[in-house]
C-alpha positions, 0 to 999 in steps of 0.5 A: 525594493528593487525588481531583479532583472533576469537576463532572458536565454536563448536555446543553444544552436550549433552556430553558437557551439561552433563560435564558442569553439573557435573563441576558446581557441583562438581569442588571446584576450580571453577573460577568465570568467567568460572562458568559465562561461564559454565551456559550458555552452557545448553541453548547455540547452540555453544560453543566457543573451549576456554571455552571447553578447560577450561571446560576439565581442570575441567573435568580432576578432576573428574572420570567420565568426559572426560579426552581428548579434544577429548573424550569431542568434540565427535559428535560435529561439528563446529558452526557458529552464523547467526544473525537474518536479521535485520528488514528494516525501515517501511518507507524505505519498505512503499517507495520501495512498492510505486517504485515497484508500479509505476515501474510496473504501467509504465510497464503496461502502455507501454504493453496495450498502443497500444492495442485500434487502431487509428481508434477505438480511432477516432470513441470514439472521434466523438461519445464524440463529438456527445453526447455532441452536443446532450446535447447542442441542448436538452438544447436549445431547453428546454429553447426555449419551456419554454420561448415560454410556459411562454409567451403564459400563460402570455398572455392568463392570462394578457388579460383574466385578464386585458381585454386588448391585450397589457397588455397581451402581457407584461405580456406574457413578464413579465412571459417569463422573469420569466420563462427564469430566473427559466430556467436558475438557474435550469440549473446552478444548474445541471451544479454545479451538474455535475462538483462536480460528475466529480471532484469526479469521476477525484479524484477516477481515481487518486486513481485507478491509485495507483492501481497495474496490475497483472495477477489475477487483480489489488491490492493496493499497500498502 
């Protein structure tokens, strides 16, 4: 297998442009392959030496073009295309963001994990445990004040109504009932309240930890 030969260029200068103009106006052997070639040294950064070498032959008939390669190549130095970088895959870049961004996420995890101590952490947990007894009780002894409350209308009504102490007394029952139930659906209620907010508020800690830690702040990485 034989080794490609690539013909070195040269940068165009405006001797070279200026010769390549005359050439295409005056040469009347011109070939049409080097006319093709000659147009596009005007607009052209470099210039391949063959094409320079067949651009002095027709320079060589005319009086006031170069008659010397070198005469031709003044102030000319050698030229080497660098092709643009070529542009990466949107979803190969879009997945490297999302590496680096987890990358950095663990790395900042592992650095601030140590910060809070062992004891502050304990002292979060008991206070957690506390406020959660609290609402217990509260809830509790809401529902014991309604039913007591309940119960005693029922039977201040049933025996101003009734005239009867054991009717009042079913009907205190029947109220304490009716009071326990209303109780209890607006407890449901406020529990089904609670759990969409907390869902809401796990889906918004989900999303915050795509959030990328830097010095000034935290920046998204979608």
């Amino acid at each position: 297998q034989r080794d490609t030969f690539i013909m070195p260029s040269l940068t165009t200068t405006p001797l070279i442009k200026q010769t390549a103009s005359d050439v295409l106006k005056n040469s009347k052997n011109l070939k049409p392959e080097d006319k093709k070639e000659f147009l596009t040294i005007k607009d052209s950064e470099g210039v391949p030496l063959s094409v320079l070498q067949s651009l002095l032959s027709y320079s060589k008939e005319l009086s006031s073009s170069p008659k010397h390669l070198h005469q031709l190549l003044k102030d000319s130095k050698p030229y080497h295309y660098i092709p643009p970088p070529k542009p990466r895959d949107p979803e190969l870049e879009k997945r490297c963001q999302k590496l680096r961004a987890e990358m950095e996420n663990r790395q900042y995890r592992k650095m601030v994990k140590n910060i809070i101590e062992p004891h502050d952490i304990t002292r979060i947990k008991d206070s957690m445990e506390l406020q959660a007894f609290s609402s217990q009780m509260s809830v509790g002894i809401n529902i014991i004040v309604t039913m007591f409350s309940c119960f005693v209308v029922g039977w201040y009504l049933g025996t101003s109504f009734f005239s009867d102490s054991v009717l009042g007394i079913c009907t205190g029952i029947v109220c304490l009932i009716i009071g326990m139930l209303v109780d209890m659906w607006i407890f449901v209620i406020n529990g089904s309240t609670l759990d969409k907010h907390l869902e809401k508020q796990k889906k918004r800690q989900k999303n915050n930890s795509k959030l990328l830690p830097n010095y000034s702040g935290l920046v998204k990485y979608d």
